[in-house]
Phi, psi and omega in degrees: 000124172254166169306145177302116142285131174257348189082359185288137147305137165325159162282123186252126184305280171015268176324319149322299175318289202282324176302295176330314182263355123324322169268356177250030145077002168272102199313128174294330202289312218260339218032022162269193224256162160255174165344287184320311171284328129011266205281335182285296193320292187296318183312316193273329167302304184299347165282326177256350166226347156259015161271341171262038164096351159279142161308124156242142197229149159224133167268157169238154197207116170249148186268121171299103199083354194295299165345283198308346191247307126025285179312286161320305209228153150008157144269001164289305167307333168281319174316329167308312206287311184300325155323325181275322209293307202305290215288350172287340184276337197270321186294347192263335178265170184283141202297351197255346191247158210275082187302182189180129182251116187310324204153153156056224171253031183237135140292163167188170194214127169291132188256085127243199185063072195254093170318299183196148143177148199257149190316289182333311190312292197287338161304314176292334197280317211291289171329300195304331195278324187303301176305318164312312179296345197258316186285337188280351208248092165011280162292006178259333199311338161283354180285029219306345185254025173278009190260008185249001193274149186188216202187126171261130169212151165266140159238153192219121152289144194289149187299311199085029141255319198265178171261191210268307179291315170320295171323294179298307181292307173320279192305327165330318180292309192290312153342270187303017163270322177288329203275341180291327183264348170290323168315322183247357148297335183062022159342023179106355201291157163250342208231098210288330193233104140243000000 
């Protein structure tokens, strides 16, 4: 008597893993929250803190440079890279606010009850920590052009209107405004569309 075809692909552990945390709302490369959790998260904050009168703040965060070295090298070393760029974003904000990888190389982070903070402060603060993650890591130290990776970010406060995607988008926007404009200022960039 033979075996039942079934037609199944062999089960790849990799694959089980990565559905799993995809459905447990966690980006598998960075372990920081996903889109999907994101948009859960900031929805139950604008609810519990900007309805009583507090600022929810969103940074939205693109990675500087990035393409080109992507490009250059493998995507397991970009993947590497964004590892780090992740843990330079969980060192520069405060334990209550959440980071959350948008996607790709873009990020963003949830504030809330966000008091006060100026954009600049927190660009410099944010670079510096990224760099820090990147220069501690062995295998990059052969690299001289991880010294160009670096971060355009937006901050936006919630309207007391919109919802978590509405939210998330506008800084997006505001993001690629600055970053349009660091483009053309020639800000550090290697790359004219990264």
């Amino acid at each position: 008597m033979s075996e039942p075809d079934t037609n199944f692909p062999e089960e790849n552990p990799e694959t089980i893993v990565w559905d799993l945390l995809q459905h447990m709302d966690i980006d598998p490369l960075t372990g920081l929250g996903n889109r999907r959790k994101g948009e859960d998260l900031l929805n139950k904050v604008i609810q519990r803190e900007g309805h009583n009168g507090k600022k929810v703040g969103v940074v939205f965060i693109d990675v500087d440079n990035f393409k080109p070295i992507n490009e250059a090298y493998d995507h397991e070393f970009g993947d590497s890279v964004l590892l780090e760029v992740a843990r330079g974003i969980r060192n520069t904000f405060r334990p209550g606010d959440t980071p959350i990888r948008q996607g790709g190389d873009e990020f963003y982070v949830i504030l809330p009850d966000m008091k006060e903070a100026r954009r600049i402060d927190l660009e410099k603060t944010l670079i510096g920590k990224i760099q820090d993650a990147l220069s501690s890591r062995n295998d990059f130290k052969s690299h001289p052009e991880m010294i160009n990776i670096g971060a355009t970010l937006a901050l936006v406060f919630w309207d007391g209107t919109e919802d978590a995607k509405h939210l998330v988008n506008r800084a997006d926007k505001a993001m690629n405004e600055i970053k349009r404009k660091k483009h053309a200022l020639g800000y550090g960039y290697q790359e004219e569309n990264d």
